[in-house]
C-alpha positions as CSV (number, residue, x, y, z in Angstrom):
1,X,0.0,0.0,0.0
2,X,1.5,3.5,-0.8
3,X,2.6,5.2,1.8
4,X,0.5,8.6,0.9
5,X,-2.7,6.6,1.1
6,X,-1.6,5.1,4.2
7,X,-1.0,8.8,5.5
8,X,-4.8,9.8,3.9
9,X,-6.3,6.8,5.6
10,X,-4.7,8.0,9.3
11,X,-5.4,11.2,8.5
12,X,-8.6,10.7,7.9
13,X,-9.3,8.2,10.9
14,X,-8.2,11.3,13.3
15,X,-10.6,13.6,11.7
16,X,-13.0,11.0,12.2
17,X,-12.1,10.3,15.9
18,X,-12.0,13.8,16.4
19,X,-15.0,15.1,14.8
20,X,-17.4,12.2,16.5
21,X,-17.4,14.1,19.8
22,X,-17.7,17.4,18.3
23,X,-20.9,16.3,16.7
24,X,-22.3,14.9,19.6
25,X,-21.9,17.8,21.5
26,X,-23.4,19.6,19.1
27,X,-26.4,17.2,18.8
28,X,-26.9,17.7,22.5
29,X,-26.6,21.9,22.8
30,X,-29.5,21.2,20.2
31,X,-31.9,18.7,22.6
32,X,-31.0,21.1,25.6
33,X,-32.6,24.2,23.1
34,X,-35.2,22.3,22.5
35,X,-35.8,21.3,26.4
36,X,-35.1,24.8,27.6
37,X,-37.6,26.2,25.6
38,X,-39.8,23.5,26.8
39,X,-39.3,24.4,29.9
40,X,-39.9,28.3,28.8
41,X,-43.0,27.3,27.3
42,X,-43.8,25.5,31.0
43,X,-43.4,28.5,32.8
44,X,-45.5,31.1,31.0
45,X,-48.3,28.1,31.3
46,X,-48.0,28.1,34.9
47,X,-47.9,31.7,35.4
48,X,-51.5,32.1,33.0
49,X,-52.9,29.8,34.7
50,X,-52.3,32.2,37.8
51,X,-53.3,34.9,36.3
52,X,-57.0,32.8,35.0
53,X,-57.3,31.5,38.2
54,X,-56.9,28.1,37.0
55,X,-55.9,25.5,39.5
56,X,-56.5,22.8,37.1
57,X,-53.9,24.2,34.6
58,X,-51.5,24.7,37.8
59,X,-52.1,21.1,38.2
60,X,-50.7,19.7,34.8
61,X,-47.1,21.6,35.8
62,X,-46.4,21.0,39.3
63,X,-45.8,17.1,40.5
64,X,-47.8,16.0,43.1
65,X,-44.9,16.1,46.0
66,X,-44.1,19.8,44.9
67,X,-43.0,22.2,47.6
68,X,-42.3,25.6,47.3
69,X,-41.2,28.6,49.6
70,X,-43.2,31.6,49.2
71,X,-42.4,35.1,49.2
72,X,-43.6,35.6,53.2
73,X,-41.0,32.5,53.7
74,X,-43.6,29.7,54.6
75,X,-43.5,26.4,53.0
76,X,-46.8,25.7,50.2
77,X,-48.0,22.5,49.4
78,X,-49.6,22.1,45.9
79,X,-53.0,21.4,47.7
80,X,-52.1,25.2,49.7
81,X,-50.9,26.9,45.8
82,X,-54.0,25.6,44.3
83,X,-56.5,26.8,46.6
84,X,-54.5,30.4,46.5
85,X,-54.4,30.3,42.7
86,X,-58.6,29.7,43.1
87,X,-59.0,32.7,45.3
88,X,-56.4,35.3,43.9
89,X,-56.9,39.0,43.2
90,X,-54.3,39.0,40.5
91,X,-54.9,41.4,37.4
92,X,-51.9,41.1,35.3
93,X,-49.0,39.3,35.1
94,X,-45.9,40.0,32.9
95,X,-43.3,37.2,32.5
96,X,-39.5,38.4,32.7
97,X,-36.5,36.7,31.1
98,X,-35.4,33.2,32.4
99,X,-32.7,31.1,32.7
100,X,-32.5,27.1,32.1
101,X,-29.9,24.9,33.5
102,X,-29.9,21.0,32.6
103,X,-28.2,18.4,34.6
104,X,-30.0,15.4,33.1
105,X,-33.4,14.8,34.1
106,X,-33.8,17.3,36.1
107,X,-33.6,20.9,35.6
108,X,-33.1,24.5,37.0
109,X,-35.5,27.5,35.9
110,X,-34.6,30.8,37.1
111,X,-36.4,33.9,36.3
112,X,-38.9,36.6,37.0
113,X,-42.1,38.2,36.9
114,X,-44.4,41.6,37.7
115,X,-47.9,40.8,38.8
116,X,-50.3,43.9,39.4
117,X,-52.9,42.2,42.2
118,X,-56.0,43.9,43.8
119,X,-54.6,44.3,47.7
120,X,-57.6,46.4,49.8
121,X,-59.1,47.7,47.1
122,X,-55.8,49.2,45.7
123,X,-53.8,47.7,42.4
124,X,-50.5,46.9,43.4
125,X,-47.6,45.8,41.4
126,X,-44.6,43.5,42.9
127,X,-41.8,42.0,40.7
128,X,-40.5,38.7,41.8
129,X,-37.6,36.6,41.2
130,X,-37.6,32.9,41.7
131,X,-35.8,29.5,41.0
132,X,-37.9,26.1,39.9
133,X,-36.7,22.9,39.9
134,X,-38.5,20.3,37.5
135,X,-37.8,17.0,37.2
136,X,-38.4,14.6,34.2
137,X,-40.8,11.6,35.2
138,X,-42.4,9.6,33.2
139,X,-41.3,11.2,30.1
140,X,-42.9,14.6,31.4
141,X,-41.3,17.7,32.6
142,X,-42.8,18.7,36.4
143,X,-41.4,21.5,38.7
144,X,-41.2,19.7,42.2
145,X,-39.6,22.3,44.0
146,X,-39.6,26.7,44.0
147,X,-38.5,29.4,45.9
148,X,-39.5,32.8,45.3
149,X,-38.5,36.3,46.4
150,X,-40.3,39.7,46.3
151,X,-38.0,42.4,45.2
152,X,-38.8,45.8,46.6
């Protein structure tokens, strides 16, 4: 065999070798696009169904065993959101930008929101800042754990 094909034929095996990563790398920055914008997509659901009062909507998002920390610092149950989201005097709500980190099957959300809510008769607006955590069971993305902060 001539030596310059033998030299094409390594040559080419490097490339190969070296390229095999590259594009599985780049195969995977694609899924995790396509599951942060999932996750994206997530959030805005939850927070409508805040803003439409809709516990049931709440309920597709949030696993059964979710717990969160509110604003005020107590621990919620999803039974305890639910029953909030039912009762609620929130107007408006306007979602801010957010942040997704993947580690797997389970994922980190971090972002923010203003919500204008009816408070003794008056409008007032807070902006917020929180971290969810959802987890991928069952083939299905659902947040089992937030924390969330008011920002004055």
């Amino acid at each position: 065999m001539p030596r310059a094909l033998i030299a094409f034929v390594g040559l080419l095996a490097i490339f190969l070798a070296a390229a095999q990563p590259l594009a599985a790398q780049q195969a995977s920055s694609n899924s995790d696009a396509a599951i942060s914008q999932t996750l994206q997509a997530i959030e805005r659901a939850w927070l409508n169904a805040e803003q439409n009062h809709d516990a049931a909507a709440f309920d597709t998002v949030v696993a059964d065993d979710w717990l969160a920390i509110a604003p005020d610092g107590k621990i919620q149950t999803k039974a305890d959101r639910a029953a909030e989201i039912k009762t609620a005097q929130l107007v408006s709500a306007t979602m801010g930008e957010m942040k997704v980190r993947l580690f797997g099957d389970t994922a980190v959300v971090m972002g923010s929101d203003d919500e204008t809510a009816m408070e003794n008769e008056k409008r007032v607006t807070n902006h917020y800042v929180w971290t969810d955590v959802f987890v991928k069971r069952n083939g299905k993305w659902l947040a089992v754990a937030s924390q969330t902060a008011q920002v004055k």
